[in-house]
C-alpha positions in Angstrom: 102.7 108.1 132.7 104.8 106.6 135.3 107.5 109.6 135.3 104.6 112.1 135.3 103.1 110.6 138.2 106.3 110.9 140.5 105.7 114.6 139.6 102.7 115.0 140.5 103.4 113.5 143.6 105.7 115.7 144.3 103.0 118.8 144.2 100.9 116.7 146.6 98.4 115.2 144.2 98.2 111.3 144.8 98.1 109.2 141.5 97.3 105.6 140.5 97.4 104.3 137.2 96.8 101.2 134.8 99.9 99.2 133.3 100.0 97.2 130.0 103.3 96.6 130.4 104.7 95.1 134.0 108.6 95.2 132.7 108.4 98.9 132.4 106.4 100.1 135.2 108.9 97.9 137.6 112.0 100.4 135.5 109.4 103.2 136.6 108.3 102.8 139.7 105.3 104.9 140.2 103.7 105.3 143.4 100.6 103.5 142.8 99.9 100.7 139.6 97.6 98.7 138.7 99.1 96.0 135.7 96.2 94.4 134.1 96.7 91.1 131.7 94.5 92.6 128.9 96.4 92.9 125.3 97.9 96.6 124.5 95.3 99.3 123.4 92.9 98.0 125.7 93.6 99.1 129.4 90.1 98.3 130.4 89.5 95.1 128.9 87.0 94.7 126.4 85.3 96.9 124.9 81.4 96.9 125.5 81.6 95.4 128.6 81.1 98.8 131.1 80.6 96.4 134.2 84.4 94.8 133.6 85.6 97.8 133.0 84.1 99.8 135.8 85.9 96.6 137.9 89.2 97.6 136.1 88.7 101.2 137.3 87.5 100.8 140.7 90.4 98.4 141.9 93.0 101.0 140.4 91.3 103.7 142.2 91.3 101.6 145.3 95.1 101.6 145.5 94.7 105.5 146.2 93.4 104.5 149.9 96.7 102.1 150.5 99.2 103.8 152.7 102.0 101.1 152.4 104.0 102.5 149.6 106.4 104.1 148.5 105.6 101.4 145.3 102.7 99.6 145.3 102.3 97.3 142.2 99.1 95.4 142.5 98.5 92.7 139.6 94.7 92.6 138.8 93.6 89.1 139.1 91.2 88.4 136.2 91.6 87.4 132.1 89.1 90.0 129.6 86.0 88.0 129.4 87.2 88.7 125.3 89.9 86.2 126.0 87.3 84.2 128.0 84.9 84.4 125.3 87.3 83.2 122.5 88.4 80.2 124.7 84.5 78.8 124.8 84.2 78.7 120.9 82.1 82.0 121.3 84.8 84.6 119.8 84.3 87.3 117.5 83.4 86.4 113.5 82.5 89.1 111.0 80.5 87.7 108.1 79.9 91.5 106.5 80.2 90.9 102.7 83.0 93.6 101.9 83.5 93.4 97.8 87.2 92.3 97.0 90.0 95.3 96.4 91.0 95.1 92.6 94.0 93.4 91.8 96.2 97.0 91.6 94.3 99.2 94.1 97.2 101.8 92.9 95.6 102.2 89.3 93.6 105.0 88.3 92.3 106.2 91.6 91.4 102.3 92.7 92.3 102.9 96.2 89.2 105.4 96.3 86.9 103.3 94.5 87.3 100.2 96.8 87.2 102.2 99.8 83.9 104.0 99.1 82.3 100.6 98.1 83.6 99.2 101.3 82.2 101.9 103.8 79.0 101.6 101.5 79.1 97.7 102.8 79.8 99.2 106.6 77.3 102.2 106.8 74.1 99.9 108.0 76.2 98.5 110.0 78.1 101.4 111.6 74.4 102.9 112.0 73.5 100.6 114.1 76.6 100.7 116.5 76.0 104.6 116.6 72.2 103.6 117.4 73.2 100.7 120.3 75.4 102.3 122.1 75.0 105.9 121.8 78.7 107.0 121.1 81.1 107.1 119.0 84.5 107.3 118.7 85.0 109.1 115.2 85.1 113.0 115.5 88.8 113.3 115.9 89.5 115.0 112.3 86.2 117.1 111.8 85.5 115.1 108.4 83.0 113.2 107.4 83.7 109.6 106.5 83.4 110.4 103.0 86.2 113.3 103.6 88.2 111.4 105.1 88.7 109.1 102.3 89.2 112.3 99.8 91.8 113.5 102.1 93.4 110.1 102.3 93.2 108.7 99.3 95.0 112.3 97.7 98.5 111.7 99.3 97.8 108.4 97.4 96.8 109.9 94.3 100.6 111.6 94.3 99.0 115.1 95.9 99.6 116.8 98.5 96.1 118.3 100.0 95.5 121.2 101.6 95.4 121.1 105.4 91.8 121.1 106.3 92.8 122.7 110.0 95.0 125.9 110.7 95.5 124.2 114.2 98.0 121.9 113.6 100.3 120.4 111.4 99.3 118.4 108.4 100.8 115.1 109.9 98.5 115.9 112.9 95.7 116.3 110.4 96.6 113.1 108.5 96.3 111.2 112.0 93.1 112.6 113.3 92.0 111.4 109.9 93.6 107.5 109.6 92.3 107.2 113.4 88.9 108.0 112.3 88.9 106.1 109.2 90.2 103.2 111.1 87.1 103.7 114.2 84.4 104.1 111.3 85.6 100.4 110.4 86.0 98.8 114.0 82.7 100.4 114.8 80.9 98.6 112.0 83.1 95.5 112.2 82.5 95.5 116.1 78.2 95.8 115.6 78.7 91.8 114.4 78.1 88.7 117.0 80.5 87.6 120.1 83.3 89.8 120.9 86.8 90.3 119.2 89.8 90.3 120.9 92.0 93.4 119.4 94.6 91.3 117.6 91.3 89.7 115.5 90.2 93.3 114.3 93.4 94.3 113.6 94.2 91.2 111.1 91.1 92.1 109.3 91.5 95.4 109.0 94.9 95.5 107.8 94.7 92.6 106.4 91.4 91.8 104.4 90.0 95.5 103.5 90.9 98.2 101.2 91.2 100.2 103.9 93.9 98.2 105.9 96.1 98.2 102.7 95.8 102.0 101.8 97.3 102.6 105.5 100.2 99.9 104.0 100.7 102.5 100.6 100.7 105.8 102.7 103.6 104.7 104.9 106.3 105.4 102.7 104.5 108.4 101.1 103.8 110.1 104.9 108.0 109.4 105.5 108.8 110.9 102.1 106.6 114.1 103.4 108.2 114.0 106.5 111.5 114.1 105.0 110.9 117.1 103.1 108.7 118.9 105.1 110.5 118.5 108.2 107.1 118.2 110.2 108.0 116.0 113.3 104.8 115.0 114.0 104.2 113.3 110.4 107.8 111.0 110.9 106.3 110.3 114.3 103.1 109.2 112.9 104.4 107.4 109.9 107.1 105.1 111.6 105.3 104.5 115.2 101.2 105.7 114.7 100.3 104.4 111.2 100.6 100.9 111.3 101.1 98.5 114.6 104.1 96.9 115.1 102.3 93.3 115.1 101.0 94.3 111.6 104.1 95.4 109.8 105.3 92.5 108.8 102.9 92.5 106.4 104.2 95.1 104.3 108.0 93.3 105.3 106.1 90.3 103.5 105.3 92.7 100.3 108.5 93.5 100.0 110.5 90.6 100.2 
């Protein structure tokens, strides 16, 4: 976003922007930045919290009214009341009762099975994160929850389904679909008491549900497809979208 913004600039539109990462907006140097100490994914803080985030968002749109560029890097001076939260004793705990994965999830369709009892576990609880607040992130693939685990759970299966959109490639479909599955769970997970910080979801996602270790199986399926499909976007998403890098050495674990 960095390099776009010196573009932009140069057709007269001014341009501010959030930073995760200070190292690499200093290599950038856009015009206006705002570098905020939250953990990646999470530009705004955390999640829920609309006041702290409209906080986030009004002092990087303030640096739009500064006039003593050319680089302005402004540092924004407060922790995610997550992090805050966490500190006090008061973090993030999810009691939902999820029944264990079988032993081989690989065997006779068992990825499937333990996936549909799992979002059977999450649906009250997904339905009431819908209800609270309104929204919802899942909508990216078209499916329904239960069609996104069919689709899914095919490339596991050793078949190739059909592309349910004529709009884009399959690996395009494929993501729209894992980032879906993924928000169903978060959704439900995040309905619980006290807030999560993004590096506690992600470890029980990937690393306590069904779900979390079918993403682990499709990786080298998605790269064999890639390979010998030659669709860009599906090596894209299989080596950099599919799992986080601070989750892969899980499957680095599995195969030691």
């Amino acid at each position: 976003m960095g390099g776009l913004a010196h573009y932009l600039e140069d057709e007269g539109l001014a341009t501010t922007q959030i930073s995760l990462i200070r190292p690499q907006t200093e290599n950038t140097r856009p015009p206006r930045a705002l570098w905020v100490p939250f953990e990646l994914g999470r530009p705004l803080g955390a999640p829920n919290d609309p006041a702290f985030q409209a906080k986030v968002l009004r002092a990087a749109l303030a640096l739009l009214l500064r006039q003593d560029g050319p680089v302005i890097l402004k540092d924004f001076p407060e922790d995610a009341p997550a992090a805050t939260a966490a500190e006090n004793g008061e973090g993030w705990f999810c009691p939902i009762d999820l029944p264990p994965p079988p032993a081989d999830l690989a065997a006779g369709g068992g990825f499937k099975a333990a996936m549909e009892a799992e979002i059977g576990g999450l649906s009250t609880w997904y339905d009431i994160a819908l209800r609270e607040r309104g929204r919802t992130t899942m909508g990216l693939s078209g499916m329904s929850i239960g069609e996104i685990t069919d689709f899914v759970c095919a490339f596991l299966d050793g078949h190739v389904p059909d592309n349910p959109r004529d709009d884009q490639s399959l690996g395009q479909s494929l993501k729209f679909a894992v980032e879906d599955l993924k928000a169903y769970y978060r959704e439900a997970a995040g309905a619980q008491p006290g807030q999560n910080t993004g590096k506690e979801m992600n470890d029980w996602f990937y690393g306590n549900t069904a779900a979390g270790k079918a993403l682990y199986a499709l990786w080298p399926i998605a790269n064999d497809l890639a390979r010998q499909s030659g669709d860009e976007f599906m090596n894209i998403f299989a080596n950099r979208l599919l799992i986080p890098a601070s989750q892969k050495y899980r499957a680095e674990k599995a195969e030691a």
